[in-house]
MDTraj code that builds the backbone (N, CA, C; nanometers):
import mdtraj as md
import numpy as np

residues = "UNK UNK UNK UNK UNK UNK UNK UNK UNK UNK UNK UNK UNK UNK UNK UNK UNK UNK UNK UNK UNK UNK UNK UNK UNK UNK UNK UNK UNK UNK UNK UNK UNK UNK UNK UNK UNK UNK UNK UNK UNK UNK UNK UNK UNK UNK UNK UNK UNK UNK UNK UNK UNK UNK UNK UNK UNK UNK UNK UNK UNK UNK UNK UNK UNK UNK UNK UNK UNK UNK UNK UNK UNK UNK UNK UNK UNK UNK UNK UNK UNK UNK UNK UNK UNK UNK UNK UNK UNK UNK UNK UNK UNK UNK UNK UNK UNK UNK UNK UNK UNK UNK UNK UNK UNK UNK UNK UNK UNK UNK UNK UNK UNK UNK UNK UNK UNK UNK UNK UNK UNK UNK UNK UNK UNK UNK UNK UNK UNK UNK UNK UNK UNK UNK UNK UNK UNK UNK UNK UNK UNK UNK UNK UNK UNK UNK UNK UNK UNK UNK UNK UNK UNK UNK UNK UNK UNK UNK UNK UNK".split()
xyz = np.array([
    [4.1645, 11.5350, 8.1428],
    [4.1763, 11.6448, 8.2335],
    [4.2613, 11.6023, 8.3537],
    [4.3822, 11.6547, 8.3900],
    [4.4432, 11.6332, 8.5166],
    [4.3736, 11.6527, 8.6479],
    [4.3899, 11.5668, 8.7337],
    [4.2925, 11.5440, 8.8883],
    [4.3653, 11.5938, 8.9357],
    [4.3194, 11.6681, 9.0322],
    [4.4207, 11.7208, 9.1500],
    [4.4422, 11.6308, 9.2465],
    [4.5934, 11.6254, 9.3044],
    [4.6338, 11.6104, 9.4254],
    [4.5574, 11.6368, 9.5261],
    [4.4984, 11.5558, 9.6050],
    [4.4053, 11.5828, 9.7696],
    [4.5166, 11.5118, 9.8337],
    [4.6338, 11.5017, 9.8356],
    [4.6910, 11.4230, 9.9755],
    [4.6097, 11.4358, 10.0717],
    [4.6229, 11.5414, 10.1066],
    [4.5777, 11.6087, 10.2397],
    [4.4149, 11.5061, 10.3254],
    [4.3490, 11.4656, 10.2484],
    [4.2321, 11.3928, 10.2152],
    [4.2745, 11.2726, 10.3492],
    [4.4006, 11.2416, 10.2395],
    [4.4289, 11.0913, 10.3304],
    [4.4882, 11.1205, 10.4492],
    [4.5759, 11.2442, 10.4461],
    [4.6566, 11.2518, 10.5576],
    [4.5746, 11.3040, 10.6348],
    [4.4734, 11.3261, 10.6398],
    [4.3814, 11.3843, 10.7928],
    [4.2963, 11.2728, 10.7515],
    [4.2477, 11.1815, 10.7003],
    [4.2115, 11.1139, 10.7764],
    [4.3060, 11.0343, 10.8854],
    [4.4200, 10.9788, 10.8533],
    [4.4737, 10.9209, 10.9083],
    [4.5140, 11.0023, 11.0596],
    [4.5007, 11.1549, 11.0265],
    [4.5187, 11.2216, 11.1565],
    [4.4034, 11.2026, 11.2588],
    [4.2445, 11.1999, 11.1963],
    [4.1504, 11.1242, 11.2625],
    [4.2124, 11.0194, 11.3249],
    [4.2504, 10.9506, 11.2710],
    [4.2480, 10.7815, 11.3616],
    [4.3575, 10.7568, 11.4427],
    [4.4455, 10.8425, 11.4082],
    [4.5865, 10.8864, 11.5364],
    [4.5130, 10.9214, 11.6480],
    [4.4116, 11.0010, 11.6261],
    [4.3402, 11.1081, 11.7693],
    [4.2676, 11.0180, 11.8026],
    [4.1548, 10.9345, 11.7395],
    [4.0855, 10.7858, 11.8152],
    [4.1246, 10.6752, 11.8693],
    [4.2562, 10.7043, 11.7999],
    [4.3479, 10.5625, 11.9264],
    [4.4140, 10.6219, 12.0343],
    [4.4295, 10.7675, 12.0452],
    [4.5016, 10.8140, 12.1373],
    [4.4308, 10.8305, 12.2362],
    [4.2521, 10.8624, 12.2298],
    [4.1864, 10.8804, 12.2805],
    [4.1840, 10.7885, 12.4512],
    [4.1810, 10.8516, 12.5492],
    [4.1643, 10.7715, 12.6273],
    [4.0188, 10.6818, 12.7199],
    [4.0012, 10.5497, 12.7480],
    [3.8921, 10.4640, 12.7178],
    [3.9329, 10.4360, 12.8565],
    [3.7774, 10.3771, 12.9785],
    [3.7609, 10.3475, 13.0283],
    [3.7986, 10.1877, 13.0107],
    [3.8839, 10.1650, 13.1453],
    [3.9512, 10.0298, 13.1648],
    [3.8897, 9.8919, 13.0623],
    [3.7658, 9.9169, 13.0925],
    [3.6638, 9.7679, 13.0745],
    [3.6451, 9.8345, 12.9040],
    [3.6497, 9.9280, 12.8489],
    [3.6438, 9.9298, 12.7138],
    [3.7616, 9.9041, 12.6265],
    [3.8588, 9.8921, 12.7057],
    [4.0262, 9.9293, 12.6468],
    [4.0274, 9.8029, 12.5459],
    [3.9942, 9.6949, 12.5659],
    [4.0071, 9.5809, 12.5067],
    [3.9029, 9.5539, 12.3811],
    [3.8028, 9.6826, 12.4099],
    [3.7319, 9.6472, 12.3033],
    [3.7469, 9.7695, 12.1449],
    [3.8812, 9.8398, 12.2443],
    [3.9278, 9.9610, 12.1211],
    [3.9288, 9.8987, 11.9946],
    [3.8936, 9.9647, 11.8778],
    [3.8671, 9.9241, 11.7145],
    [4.0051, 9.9762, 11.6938],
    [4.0873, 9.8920, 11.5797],
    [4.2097, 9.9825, 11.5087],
    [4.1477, 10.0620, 11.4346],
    [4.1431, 10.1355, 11.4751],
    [4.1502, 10.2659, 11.3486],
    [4.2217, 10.2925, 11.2454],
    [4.3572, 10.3057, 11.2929],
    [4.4565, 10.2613, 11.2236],
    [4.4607, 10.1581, 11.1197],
    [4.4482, 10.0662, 11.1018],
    [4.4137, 9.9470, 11.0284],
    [4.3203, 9.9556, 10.9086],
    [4.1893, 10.0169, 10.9989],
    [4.0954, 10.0349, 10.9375],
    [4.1084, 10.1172, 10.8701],
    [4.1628, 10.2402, 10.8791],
    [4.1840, 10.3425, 10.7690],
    [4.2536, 10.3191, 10.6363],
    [4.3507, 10.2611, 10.6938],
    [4.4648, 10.1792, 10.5852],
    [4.4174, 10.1084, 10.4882],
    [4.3659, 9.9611, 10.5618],
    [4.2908, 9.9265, 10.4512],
    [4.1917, 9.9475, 10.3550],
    [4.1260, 10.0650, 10.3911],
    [4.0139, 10.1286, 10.3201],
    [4.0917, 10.2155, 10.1827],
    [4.2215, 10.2998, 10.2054],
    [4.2864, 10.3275, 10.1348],
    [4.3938, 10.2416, 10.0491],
    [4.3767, 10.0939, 10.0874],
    [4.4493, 10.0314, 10.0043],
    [4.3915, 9.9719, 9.9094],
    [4.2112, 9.9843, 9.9511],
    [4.1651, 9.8787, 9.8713],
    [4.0823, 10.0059, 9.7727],
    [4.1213, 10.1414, 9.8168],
    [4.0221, 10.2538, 9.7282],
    [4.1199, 10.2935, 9.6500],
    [4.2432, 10.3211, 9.7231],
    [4.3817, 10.3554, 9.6145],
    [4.5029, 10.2997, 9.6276],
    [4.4757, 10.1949, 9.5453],
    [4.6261, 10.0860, 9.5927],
    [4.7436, 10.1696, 9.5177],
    [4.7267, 10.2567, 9.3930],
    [4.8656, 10.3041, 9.3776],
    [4.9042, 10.3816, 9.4201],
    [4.8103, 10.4745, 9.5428],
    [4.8925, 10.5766, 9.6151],
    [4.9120, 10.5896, 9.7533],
    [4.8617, 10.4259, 9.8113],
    [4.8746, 10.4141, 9.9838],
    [4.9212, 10.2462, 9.9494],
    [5.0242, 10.1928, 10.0265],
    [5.0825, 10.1018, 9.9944],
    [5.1065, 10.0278, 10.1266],
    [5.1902, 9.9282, 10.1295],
    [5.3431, 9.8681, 10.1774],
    [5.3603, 9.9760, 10.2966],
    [5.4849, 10.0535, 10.1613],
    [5.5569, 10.1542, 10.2544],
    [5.4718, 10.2856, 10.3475],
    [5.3606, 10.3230, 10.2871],
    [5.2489, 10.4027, 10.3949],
    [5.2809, 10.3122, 10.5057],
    [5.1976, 10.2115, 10.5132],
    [5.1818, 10.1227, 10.5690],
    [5.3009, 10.1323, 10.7289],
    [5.4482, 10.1308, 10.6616],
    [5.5697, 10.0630, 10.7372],
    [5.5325, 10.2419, 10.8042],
    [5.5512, 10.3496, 10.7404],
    [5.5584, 10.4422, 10.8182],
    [5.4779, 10.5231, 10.8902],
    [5.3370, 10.5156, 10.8734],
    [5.2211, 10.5212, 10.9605],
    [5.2716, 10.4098, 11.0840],
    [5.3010, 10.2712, 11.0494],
    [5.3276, 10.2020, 11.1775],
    [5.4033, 10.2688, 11.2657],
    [5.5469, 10.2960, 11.1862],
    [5.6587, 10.3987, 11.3023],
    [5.5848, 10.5229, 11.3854],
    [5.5007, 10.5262, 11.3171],
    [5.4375, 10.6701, 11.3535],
    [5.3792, 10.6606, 11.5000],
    [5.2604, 10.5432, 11.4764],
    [5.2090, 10.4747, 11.5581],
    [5.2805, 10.3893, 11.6952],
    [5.4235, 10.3199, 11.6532],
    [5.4913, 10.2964, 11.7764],
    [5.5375, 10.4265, 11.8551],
    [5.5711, 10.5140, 11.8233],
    [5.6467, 10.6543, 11.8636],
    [5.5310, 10.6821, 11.9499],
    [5.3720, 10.6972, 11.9067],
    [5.2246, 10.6939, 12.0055],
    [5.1981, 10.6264, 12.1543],
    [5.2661, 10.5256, 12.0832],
    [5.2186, 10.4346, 12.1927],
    [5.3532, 10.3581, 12.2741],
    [5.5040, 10.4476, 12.2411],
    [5.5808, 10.4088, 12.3362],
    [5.6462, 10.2606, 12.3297],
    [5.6164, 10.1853, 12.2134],
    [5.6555, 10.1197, 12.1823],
    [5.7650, 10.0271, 12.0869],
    [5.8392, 9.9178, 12.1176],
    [5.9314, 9.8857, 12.0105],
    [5.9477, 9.9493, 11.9133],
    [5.9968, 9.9982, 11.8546],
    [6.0394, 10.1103, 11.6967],
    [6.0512, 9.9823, 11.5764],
    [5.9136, 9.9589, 11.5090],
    [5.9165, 9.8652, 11.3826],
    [5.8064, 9.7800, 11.3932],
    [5.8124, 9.7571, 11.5630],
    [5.6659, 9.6722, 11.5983],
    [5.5389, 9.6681, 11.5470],
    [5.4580, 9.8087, 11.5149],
    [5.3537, 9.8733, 11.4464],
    [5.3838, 9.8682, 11.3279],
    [5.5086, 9.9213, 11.2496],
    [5.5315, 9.9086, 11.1153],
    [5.5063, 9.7803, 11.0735],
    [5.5714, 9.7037, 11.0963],
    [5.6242, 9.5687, 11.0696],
    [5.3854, 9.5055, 11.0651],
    [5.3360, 9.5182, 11.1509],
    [5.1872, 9.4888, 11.1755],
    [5.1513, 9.5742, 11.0184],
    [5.1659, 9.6903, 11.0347],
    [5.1000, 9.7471, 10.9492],
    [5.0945, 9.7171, 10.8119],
    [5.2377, 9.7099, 10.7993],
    [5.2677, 9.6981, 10.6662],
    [5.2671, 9.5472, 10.5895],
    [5.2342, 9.4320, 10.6798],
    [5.1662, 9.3613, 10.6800],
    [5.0107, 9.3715, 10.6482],
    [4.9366, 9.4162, 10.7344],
    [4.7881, 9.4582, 10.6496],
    [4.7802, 9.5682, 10.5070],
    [4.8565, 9.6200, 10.5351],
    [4.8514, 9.6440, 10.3734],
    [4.8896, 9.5793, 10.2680],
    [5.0369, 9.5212, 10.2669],
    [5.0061, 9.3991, 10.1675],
    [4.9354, 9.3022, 10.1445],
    [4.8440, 9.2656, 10.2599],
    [4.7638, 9.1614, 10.1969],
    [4.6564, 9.2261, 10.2131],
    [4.5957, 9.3252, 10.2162],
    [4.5210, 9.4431, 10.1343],
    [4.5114, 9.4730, 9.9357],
    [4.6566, 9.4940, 9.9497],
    [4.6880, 9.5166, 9.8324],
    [4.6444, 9.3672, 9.7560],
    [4.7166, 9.2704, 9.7837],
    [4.6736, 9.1625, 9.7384],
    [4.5590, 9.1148, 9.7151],
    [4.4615, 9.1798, 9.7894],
    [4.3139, 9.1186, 9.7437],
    [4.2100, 9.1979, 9.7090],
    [4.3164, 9.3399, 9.6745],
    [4.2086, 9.4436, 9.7105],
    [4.1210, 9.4263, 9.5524],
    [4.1427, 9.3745, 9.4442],
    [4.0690, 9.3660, 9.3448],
    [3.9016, 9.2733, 9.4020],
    [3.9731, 9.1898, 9.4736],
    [3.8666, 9.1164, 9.4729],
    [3.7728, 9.1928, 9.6036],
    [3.8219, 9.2222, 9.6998],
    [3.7204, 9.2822, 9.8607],
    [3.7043, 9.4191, 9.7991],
    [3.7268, 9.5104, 9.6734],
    [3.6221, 9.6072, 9.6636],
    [3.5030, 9.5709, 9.6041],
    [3.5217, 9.4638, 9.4976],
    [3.3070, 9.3920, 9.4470],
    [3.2656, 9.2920, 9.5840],
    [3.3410, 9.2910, 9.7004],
    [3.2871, 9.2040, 9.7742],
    [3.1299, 9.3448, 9.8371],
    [3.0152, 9.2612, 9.9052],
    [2.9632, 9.3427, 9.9638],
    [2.9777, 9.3706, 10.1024],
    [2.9424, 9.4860, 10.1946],
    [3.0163, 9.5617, 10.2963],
    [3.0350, 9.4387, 10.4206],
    [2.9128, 9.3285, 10.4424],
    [2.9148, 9.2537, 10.5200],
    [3.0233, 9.1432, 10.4730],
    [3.1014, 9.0880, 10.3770],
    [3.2151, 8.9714, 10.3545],
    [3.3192, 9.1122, 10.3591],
    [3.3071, 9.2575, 10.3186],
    [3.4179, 9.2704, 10.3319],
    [3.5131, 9.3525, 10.4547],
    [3.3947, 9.3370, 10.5522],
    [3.4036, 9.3090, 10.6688],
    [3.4921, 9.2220, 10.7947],
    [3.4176, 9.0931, 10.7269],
    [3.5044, 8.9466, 10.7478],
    [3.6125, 8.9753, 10.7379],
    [3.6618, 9.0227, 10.6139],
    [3.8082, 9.0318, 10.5372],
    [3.8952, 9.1578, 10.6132],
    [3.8045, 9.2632, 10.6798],
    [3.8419, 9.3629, 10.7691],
    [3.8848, 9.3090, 10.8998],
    [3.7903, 9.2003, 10.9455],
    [3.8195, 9.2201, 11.0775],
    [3.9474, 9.0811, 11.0691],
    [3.9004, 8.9811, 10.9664],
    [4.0278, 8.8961, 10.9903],
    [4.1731, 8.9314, 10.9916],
    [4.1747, 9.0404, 10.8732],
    [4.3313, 9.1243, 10.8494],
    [4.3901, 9.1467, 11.0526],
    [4.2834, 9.2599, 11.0373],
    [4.3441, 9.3006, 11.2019],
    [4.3017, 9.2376, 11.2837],
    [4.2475, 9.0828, 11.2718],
    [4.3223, 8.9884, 11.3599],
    [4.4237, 8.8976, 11.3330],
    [4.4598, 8.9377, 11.2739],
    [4.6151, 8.8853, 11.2214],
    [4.7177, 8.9795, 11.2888],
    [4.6719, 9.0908, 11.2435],
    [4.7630, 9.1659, 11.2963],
    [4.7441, 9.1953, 11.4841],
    [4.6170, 9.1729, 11.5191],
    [4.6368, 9.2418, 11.6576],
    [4.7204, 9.0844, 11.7466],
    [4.7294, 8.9824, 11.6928],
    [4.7988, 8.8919, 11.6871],
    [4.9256, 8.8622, 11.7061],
    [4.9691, 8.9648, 11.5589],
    [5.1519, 8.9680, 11.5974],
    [5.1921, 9.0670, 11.7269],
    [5.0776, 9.1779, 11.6944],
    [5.1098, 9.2765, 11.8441],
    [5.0965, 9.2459, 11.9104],
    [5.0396, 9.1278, 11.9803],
    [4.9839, 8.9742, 12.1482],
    [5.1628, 8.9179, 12.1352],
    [5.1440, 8.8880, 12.0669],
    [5.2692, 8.7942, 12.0204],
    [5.4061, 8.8845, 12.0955],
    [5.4402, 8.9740, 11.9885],
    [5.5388, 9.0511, 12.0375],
    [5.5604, 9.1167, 12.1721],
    [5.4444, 9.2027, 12.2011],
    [5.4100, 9.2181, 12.3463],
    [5.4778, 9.1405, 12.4498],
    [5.3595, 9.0451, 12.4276],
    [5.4194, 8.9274, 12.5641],
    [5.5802, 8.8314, 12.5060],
    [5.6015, 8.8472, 12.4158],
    [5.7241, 8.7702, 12.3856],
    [5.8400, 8.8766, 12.4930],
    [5.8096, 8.9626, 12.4350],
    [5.9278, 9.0464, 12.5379],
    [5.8872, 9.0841, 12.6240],
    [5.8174, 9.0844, 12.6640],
    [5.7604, 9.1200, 12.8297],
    [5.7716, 9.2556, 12.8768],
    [5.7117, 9.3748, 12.7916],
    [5.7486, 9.5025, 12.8328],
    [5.5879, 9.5164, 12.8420],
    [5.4687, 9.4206, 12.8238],
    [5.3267, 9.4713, 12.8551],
    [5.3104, 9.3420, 12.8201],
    [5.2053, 9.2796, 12.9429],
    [5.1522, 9.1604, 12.9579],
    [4.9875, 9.1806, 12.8821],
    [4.9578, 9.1648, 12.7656],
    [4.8163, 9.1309, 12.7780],
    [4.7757, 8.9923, 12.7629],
    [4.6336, 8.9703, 12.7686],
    [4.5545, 8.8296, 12.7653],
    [4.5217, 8.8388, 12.6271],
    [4.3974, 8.7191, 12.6373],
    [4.3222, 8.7182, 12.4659],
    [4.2780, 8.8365, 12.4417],
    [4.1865, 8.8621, 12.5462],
    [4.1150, 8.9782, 12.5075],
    [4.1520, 9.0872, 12.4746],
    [4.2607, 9.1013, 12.4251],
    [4.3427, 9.2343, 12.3453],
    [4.2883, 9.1869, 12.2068],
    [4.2113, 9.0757, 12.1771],
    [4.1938, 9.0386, 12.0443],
    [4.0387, 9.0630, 12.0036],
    [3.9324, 9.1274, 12.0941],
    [3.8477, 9.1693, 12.0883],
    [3.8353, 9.2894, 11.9863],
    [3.9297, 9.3866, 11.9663],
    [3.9550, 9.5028, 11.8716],
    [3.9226, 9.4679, 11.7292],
    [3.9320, 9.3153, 11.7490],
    [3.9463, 9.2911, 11.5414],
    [3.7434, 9.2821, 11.5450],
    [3.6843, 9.2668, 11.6473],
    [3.5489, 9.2147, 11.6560],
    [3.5172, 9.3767, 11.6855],
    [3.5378, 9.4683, 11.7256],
    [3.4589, 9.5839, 11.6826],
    [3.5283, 9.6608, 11.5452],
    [3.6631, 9.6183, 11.5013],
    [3.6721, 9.6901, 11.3757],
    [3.6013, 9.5940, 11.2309],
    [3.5776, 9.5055, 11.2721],
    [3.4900, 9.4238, 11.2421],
    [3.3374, 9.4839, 11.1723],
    [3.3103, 9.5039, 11.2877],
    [3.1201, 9.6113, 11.2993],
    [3.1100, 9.7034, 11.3207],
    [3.2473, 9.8115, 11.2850],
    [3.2539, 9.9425, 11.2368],
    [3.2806, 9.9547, 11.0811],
    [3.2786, 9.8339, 11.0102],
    [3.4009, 9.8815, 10.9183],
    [3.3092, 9.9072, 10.8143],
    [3.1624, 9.8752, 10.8177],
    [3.0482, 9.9225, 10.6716],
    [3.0748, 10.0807, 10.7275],
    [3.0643, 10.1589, 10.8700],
    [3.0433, 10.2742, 10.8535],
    [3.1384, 10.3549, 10.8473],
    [3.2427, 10.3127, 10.8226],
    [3.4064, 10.3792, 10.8338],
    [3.4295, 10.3808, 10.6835],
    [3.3652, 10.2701, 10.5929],
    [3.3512, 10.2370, 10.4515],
    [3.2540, 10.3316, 10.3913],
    [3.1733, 10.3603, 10.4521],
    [3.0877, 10.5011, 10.3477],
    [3.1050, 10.5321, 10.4088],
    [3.1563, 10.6585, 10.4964],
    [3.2166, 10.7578, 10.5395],
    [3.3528, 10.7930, 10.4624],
    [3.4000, 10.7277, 10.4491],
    [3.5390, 10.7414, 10.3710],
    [3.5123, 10.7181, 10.2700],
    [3.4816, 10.6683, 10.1821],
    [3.3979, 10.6913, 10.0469],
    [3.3385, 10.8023, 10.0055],
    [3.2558, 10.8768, 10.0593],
    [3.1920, 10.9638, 10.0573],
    [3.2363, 11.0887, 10.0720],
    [3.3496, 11.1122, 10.1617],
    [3.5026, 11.1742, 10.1559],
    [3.5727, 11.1857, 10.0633],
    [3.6116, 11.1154, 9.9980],
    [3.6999, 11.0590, 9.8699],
    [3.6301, 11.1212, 9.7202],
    [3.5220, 11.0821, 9.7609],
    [3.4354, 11.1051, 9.6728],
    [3.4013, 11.2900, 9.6308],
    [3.3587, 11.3320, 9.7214],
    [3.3370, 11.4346, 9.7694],
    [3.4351, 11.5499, 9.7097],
    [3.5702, 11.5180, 9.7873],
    [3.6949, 11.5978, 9.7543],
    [3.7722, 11.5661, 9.6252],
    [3.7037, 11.4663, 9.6123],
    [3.7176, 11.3750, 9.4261],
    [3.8855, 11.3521, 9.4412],
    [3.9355, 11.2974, 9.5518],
    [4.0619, 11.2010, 9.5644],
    [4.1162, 11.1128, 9.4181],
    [4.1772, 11.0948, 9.4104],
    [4.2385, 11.0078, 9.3033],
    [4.3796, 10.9932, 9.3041],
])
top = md.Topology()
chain = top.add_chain()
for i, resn in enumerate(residues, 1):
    res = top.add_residue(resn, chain, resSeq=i)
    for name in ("N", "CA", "C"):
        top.add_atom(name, md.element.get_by_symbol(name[0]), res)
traj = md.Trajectory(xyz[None], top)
């Protein structure tokens, strides 16, 4: 029996997590913002690696620098990075259980909130400290409930 097409599924979620990073956060929380972004991604890379990829990945990032006023590739270039090595392990971190694949959540986007420290302060158009690296430690201990929630979504609208 042919499955229907839900794009739409993925593309609002991802419109969710555009609106939660855009969201604006009291000073002393700013550092402890979760990627959303990230987190969404990888949830779709590791639920449907043949139809959210790489290239999602590079252009959700563009999407995301254009947000936030930043370098044009900077976000891509991060992103599309966590999705390939998403993709790469995603056989193995979907039988992982929610707490290792967690670990594997929050290490990705600290890799990535990493290259964005990196780049940042390399060019000097926004000075942050470590603590811009706090984000991978709450997407970290969001990511079991962002994981059945989006599951349950998927599920639901019977995505494929």
């Amino acid at each position: 029996m042919d499955k229907p097409n839900r794009l739409w599924v993925i593309v609002l979620s991802f419109g969710v997590a555009f609106t939660l990073t855009a969201v604006p956060l009291p000073a002393w929380a700013l550092a402890w913002r979760p990627a959303w972004i990230a987190m969404v991604l990888v949830y779709w890379c590791l639920a449907l690696p043949e139809r959210v990829g790489v290239l999602s990945g590079w252009a959700i990032g563009l999407l995301l620098d254009v947000l936030h006023g930043s370098i044009l590739g900077q976000h891509a270039f991060g992103l599309a990075f966590v999705a390939y090595v998403s993709l790469q392990y995603h056989q193995r971190v979907r039988v992982y259980p929610l707490t290792q694949q967690a670990v594997f959540v929050g290490t990705v986007t600290l890799a990535y909130l990493l290259m964005m420290l990196w780049i940042y302060n390399l060019l000097g158009s926004v000075r942050y400290g470590l603590s811009y690296l706090f984000g991978a430690l709450t997407t970290a201990l969001l990511w079991p409930w962002i994981y059945v929630v989006l599951r349950d979504i998927r599920r639901r609208a019977r995505v494929a």
